[in-house]
N, C-alpha and C positions, 0 to 999 in steps of 0.2 A: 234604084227606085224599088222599095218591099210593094209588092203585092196588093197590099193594102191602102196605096197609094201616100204613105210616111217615104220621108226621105231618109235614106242612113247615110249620115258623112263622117269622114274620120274621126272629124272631133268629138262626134258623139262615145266613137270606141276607144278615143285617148284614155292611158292608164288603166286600160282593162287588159286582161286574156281574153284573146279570141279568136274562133276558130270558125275558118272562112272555108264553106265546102262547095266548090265547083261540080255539077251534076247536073245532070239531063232524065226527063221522064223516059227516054228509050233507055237508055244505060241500064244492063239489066245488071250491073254491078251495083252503083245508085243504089236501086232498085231496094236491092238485096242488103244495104248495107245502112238505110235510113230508121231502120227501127232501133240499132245500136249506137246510132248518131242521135236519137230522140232519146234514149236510154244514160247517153255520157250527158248532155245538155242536163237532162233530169237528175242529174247525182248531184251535177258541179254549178248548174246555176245559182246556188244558194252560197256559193263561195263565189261569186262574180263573175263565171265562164260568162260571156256573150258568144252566141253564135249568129253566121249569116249565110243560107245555104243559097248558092246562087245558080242562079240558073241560066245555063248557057245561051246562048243569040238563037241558036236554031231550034229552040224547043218554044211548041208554040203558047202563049200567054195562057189561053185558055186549059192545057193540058194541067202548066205549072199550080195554074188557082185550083183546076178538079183535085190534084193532086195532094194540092199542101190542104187543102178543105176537105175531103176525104179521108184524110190519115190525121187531120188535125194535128199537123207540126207546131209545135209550143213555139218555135224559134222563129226570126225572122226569117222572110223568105224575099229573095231578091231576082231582079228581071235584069240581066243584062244584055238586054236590046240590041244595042249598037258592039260589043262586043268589047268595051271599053274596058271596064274590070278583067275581064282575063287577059289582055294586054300589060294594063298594071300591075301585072303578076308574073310576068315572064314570060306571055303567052299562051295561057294555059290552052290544049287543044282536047286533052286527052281526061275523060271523067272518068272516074271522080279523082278529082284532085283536091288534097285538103293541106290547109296552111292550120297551123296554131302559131299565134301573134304573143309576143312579149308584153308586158304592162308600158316597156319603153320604145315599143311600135316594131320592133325588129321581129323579124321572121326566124320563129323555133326550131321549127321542123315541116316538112313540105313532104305529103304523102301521098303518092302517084297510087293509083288502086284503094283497092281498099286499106283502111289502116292496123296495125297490131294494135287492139283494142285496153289489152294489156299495160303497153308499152306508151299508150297515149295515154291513159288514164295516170300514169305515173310521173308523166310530163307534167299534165294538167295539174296534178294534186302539188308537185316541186313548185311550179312556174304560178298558180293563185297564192301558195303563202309565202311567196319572197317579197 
């Protein structure tokens, strides 16, 4: 469920790139590393990049909203409540954890920490013109 109370479901991200960022407002990594995630969203959105920065079970609803409305996050912003999406993910435990999604749904690359910004944007730019 985004934030804004829109539902995101797969099919809506079917045949896209996308890149699903697992983080928390205490995560002073997150934290740290959300202006470069608003930064890659802003280069590559115009070639198709979708993003969905999700927010962990234990961070509270109201932090999330001050947060993404404060910083005005362009990208979706996601509550996972029940803890249900980082289970369908491996179990994510550990933030930030970021997937970049194929056009054919399969998982690219899966980045524990923060990411080599470099090396992503190089993914991103391969993986929208195929």
């Amino acid at each position: 469920m985004a934030i804004n109370g829109q539902k995101i479901s797969t099919q809506d991200l079917r045949g896209k790139v996308v890149m699903i960022n697992f983080w928390a407002t205490s995560c002073v990594t997150c934290v740290k590393e959300m202006p470069q995630m608003v930064e890659t969203y802003n280069r590559f959105k115009q070639d198709g990049l979708e993003f969905v920065a999700v927010a962990m079970s234990y961070d509270p609803p109201n932090y999330v909203l001050n947060y993404a409305e404060t910083r005005k996050l362009p990208f979706k912003v996601a509550l996972d409540s029940g803890g249900d999406l980082a289970k369908q993910f491996g179990d994510v435990n550990m933030t930030p954890t970021t997937f970049v999604i194929g056009k054919d749904g399969k998982i690219l690359k899966r980045y524990l920490g923060e990411p080599d910004f470099t090396a992503l944007h190089a993914l991103l730019q391969k993986s929208l013109k195929s």
